[in-house]
DOZAGU-210684 format. One line per field, with one value per residue (C-alpha): residue number from 1; x, y, z. Coordinates in steps of 0.001 Angstrom, whole numbers, always signed. Example, Ala and Ser with C-alpha at 12.3 -4.5 7.8 and 13.67 -1.06 7.14 Angstrom:
# residues 2
semi: [1 | 2] .
x: [+12300 | +13670] .
y: [-4500 | -1060] .
z: [+7800 | +7140] .
This chain:
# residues 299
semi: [1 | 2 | 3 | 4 | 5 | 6 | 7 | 8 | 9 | 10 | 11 | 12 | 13 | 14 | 15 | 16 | 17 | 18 | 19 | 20 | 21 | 22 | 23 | 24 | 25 | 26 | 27 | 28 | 29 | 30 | 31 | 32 | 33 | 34 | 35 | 36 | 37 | 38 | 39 | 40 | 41 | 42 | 43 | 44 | 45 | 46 | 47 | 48 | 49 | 50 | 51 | 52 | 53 | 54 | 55 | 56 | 57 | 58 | 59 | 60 | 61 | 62 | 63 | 64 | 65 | 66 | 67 | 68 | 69 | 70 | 71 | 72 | 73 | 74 | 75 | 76 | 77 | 78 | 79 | 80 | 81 | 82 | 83 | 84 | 85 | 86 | 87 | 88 | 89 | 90 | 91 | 92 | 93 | 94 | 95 | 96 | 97 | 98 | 99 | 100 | 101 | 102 | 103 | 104 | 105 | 106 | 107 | 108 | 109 | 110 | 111 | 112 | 113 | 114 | 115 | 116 | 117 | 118 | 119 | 120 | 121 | 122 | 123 | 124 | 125 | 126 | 127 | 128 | 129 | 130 | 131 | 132 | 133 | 134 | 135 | 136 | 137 | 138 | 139 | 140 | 141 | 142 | 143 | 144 | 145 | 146 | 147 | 148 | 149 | 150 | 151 | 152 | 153 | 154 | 155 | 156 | 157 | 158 | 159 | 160 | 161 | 162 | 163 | 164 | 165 | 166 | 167 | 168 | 169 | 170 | 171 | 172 | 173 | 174 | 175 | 176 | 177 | 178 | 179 | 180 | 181 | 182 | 183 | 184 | 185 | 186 | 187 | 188 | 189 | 190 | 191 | 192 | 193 | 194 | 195 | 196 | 197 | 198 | 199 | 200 | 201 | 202 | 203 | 204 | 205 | 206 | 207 | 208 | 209 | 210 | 211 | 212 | 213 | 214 | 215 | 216 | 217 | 218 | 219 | 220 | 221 | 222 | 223 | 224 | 225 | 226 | 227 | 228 | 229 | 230 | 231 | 232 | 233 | 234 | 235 | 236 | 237 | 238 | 239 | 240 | 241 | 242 | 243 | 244 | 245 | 246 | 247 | 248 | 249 | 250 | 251 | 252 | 253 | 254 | 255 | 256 | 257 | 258 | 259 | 260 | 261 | 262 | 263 | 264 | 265 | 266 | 267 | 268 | 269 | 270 | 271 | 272 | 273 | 274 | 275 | 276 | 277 | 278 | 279 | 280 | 281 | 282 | 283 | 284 | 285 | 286 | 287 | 288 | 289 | 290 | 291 | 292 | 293 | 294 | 295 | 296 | 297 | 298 | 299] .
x: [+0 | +2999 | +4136 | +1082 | +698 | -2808 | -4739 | -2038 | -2445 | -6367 | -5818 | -3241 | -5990 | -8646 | -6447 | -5561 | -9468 | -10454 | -7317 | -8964 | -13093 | -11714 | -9857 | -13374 | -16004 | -16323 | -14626 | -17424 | -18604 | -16505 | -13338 | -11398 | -9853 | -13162 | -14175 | -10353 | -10143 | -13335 | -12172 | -9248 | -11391 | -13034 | -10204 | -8515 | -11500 | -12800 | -9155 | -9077 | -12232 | -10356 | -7484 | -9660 | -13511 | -16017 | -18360 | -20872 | -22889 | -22553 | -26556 | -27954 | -31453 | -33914 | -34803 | -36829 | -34760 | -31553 | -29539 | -28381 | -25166 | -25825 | -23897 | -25943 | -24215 | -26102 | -26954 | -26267 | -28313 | -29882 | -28567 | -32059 | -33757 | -35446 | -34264 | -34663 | -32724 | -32212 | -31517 | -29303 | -30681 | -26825 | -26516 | -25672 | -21802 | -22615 | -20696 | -21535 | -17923 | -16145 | -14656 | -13709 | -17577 | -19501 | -21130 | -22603 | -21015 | -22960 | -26656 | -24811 | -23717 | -26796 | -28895 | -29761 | -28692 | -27898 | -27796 | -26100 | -27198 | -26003 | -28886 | -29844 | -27952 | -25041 | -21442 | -21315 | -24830 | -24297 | -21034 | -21201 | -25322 | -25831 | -29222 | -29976 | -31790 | -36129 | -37702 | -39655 | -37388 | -40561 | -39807 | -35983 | -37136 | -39641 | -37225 | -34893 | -37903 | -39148 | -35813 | -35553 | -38539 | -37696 | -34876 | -35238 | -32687 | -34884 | -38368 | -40717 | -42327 | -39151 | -37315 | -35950 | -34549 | -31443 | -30854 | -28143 | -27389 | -29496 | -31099 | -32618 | -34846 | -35523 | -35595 | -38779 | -40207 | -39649 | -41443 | -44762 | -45306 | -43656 | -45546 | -43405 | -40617 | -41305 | -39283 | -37347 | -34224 | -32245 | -29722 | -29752 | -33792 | -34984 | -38409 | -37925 | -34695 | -34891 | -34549 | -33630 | -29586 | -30172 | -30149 | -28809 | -25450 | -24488 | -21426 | -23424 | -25577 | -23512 | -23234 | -26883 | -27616 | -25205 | -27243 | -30393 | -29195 | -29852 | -27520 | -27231 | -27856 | -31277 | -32844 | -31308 | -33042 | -36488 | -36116 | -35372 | -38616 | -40014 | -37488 | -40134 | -42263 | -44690 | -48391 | -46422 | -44657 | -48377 | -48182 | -45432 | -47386 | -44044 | -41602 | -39447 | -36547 | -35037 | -31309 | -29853 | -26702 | -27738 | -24349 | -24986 | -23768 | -24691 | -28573 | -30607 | -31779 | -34559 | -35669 | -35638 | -37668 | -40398 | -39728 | -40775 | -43575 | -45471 | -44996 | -48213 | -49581 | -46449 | -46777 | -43801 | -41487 | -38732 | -35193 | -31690 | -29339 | -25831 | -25845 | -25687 | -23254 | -21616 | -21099 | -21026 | -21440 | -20273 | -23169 | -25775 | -24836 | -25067 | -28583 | -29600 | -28121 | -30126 | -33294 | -33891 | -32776 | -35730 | -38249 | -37642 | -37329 | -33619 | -31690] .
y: [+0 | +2632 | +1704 | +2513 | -371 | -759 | -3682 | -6112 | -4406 | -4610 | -8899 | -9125 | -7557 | -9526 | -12499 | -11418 | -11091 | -14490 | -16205 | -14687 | -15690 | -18969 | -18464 | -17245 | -18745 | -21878 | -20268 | -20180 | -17483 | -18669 | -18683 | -15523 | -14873 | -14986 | -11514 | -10232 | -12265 | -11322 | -7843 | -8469 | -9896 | -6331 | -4086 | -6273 | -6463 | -2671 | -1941 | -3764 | -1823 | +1784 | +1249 | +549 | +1672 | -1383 | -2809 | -2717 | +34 | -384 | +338 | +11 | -1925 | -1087 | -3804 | -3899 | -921 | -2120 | -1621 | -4368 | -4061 | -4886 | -5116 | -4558 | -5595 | -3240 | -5771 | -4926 | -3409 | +127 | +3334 | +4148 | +380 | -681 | -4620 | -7670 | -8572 | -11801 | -11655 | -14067 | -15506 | -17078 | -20066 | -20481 | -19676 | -16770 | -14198 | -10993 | -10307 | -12276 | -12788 | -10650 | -10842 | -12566 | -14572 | -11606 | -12040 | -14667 | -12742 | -9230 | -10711 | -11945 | -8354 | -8838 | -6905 | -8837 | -7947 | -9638 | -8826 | -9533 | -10840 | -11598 | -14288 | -13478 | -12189 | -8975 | -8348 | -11487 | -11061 | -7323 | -6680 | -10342 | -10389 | -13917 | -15952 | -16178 | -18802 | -16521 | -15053 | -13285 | -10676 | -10094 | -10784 | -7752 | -5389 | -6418 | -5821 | -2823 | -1308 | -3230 | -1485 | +1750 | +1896 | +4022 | +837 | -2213 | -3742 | -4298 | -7174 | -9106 | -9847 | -13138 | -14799 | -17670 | -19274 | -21249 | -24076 | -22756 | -20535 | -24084 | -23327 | -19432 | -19058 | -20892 | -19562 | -16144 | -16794 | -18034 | -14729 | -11881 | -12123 | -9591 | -12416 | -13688 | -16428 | -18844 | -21245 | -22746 | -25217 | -27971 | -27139 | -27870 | -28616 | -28974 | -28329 | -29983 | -33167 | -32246 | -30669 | -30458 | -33778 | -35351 | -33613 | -33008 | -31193 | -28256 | -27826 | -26055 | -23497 | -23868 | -22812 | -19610 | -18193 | -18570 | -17499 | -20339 | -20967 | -24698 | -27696 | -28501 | -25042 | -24933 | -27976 | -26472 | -23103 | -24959 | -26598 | -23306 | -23211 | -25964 | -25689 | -28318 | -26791 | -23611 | -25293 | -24524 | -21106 | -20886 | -19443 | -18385 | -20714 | -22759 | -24491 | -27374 | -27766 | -31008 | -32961 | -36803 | -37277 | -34290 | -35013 | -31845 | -31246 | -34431 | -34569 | -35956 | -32726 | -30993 | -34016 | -33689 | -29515 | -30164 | -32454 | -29974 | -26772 | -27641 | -24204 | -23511 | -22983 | -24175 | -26548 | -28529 | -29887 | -30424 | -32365 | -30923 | -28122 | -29284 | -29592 | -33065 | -32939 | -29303 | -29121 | -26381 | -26768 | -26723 | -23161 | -21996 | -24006 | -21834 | -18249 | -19502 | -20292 | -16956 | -15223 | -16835 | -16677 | -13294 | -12198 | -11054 | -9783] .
z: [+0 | +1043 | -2701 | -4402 | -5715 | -4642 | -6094 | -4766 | -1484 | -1665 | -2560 | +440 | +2435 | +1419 | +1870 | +5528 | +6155 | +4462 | +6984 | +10132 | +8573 | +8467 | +12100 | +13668 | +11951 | +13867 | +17112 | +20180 | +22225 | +25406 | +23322 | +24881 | +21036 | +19056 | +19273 | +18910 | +16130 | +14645 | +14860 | +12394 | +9867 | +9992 | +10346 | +6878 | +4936 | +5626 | +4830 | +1644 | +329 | +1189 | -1666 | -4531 | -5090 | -3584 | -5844 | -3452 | -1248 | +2701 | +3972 | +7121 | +7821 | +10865 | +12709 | +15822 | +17241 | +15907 | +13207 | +10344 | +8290 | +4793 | +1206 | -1452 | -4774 | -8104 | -10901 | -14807 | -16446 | -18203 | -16185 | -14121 | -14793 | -11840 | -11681 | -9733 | -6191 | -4399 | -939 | +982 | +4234 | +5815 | +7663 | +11249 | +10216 | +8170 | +8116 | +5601 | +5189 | +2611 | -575 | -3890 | -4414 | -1426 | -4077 | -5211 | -8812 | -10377 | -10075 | -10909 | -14301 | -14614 | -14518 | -10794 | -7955 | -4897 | -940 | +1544 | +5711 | +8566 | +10218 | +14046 | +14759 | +11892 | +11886 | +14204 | +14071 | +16522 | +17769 | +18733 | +19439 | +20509 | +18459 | +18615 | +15138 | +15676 | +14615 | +12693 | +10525 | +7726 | +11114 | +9630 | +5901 | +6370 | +7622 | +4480 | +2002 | +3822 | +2477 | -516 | -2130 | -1081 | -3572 | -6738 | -8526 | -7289 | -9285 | -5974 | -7560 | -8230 | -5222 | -4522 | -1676 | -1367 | +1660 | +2503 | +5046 | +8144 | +6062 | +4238 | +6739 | +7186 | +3658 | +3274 | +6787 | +5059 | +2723 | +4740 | +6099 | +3818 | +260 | -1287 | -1844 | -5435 | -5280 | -3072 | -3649 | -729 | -166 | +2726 | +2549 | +5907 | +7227 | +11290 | +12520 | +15638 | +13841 | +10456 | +12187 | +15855 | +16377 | +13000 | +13509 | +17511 | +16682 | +15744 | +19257 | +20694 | +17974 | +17536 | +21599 | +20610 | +17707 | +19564 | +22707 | +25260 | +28408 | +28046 | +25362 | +27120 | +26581 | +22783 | +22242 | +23166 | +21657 | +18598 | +18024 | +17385 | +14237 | +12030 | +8662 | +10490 | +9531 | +7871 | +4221 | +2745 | +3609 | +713 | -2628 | -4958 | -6902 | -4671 | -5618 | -2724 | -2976 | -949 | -1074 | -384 | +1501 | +3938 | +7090 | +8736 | +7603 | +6807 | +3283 | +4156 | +5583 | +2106 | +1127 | +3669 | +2649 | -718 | -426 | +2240 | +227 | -1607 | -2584 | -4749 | -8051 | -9538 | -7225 | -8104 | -5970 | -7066 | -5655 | -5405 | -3313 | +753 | +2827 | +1319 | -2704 | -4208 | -7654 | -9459 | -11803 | -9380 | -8170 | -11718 | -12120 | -8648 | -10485 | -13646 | -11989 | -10252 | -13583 | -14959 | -12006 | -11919 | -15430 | -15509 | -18304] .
């Protein structure tokens, strides 16, 4: 950077920020060096955005008196065009700040803008406010779409939401209760997450008790009970798409199964296998980019 030589100092950055992402991201909340740590990530990835122009626009989302951090990534298209967005519900090790691109890349070339939060139970937004994930999670996905549409660059009636891992689950429950989300893909779809993770894959409970804020395993394991589609998949009335790996060892696929099969009042369902947390095919995450580019008339 003292050189001028700035895009290899914004990569080094970037690189420093990705090391400590990977250093925190499955470090728990009574580890004395995860919030130090977490820190760095910042401090490296804020710092690799100051030496060249971000792609991206920082915002800030209300939320039940708080405050989200958001990036939210301008698709391609006509200078004034109001286009489509897809918003990304993380998992329970998301983290908003990573990457060249966040993922962000493949809908932007596509003519759709994309925006990435850091929702209650996410990154800092857990880490520094300690706002723990709802069951409900429509309550975050309102707040997101409540901003959404009042942007001058963003079509109202073409918003889109992926979710990924964890958000296999809050995805869909976003979609029961905020109408304004045209369409739905997730992968590691999830239907009740007390079986379909809590108990399929113990190495997670403890992380899970974190992000919902319990003090022990025996009161994560009843707060997440409220976190099911049981009596709720009908309630979804857009496209939904049901990404699963069959070798997941961290979300039953047999959760995306029972996912699909109870989202009766969609009109245009389908599931690919590919996409969980066992075999990732490169293809499916195109096929995912691809389908929202057609359920929301992209390009």
């Amino acid at each position: 950077e003292r050189e001028q030589r700035k895009l290899t100092a914004h990569d080094f950055y970037l690189r420093a920020a990705d090391f400590y992402r990977r250093a925190v991201v499955y470090m728990p909340d009574s580890d004395p060096r995860m919030l130090p740590t977490f820190k760095k990530l910042e401090e490296n990835f804020d710092r690799a955005w100051t030496v060249v122009p971000p792609p991206f626009e920082r915002v800030q989302i209300p939320y039940e008196g708080h405050m989200l951090p958001a990036l939210f990534w301008p698709g391609r298209g006509k200078a004034g065009s109001r286009l489509p967005v897809v918003y990304n519900y993380g998992g329970a090790d998301g983290i908003l700040l990573r990457g060249e691109d966040g993922g962000a890349g493949q809908y932007v070339r596509r003519g759709m803008s994309f925006i990435d939060v850091d929702g209650p139970g996410h990154g800092g937004t857990l880490r520094h406010h300690k706002l723990y994930a709802p069951p409900d999670s429509d309550r975050v996905a309102k707040a997101v779409v409540d901003y959404l549409v009042t942007r001058f660059d963003v079509d109202p009636e073409r918003i889109g939401l992926h979710g990924s891992s964890l958000g296999g689950y809050s995805g869909p429950r976003c979609a029961t209760g905020e109408k304004r989300i045209k369409a739905v893909a997730v992968w590691s779809g999830a239907y009740n997450l007390v079986d379909d993770i809590f108990d399929y894959y113990p190495p997670i409970q403890d992380r899970l008790r974190w992000l919902m804020g319990a003090k022990d395993l025996k009161e994560a394991r009843e707060k997440i009970r409220e976190f099911t589609l049981i009596g709720r998949a009908k309630q979804i009335e857009c496209p939904l798409l049901v990404g699963y790996s069959r070798d997941d060892r961290v979300m039953d696929p047999h959760g995306a199964l029972n996912l699909y099969e109870n989202a009766v009042n969609s009109p245009d369902r389908s599931m690919v296998h590919g996409v969980g947390h066992g075999e990732k095919r490169f293809d499916r995450r195109t096929y995912i980019a691809d389908w929202f580019m057609k359920q929301l008339k992209a390009g």
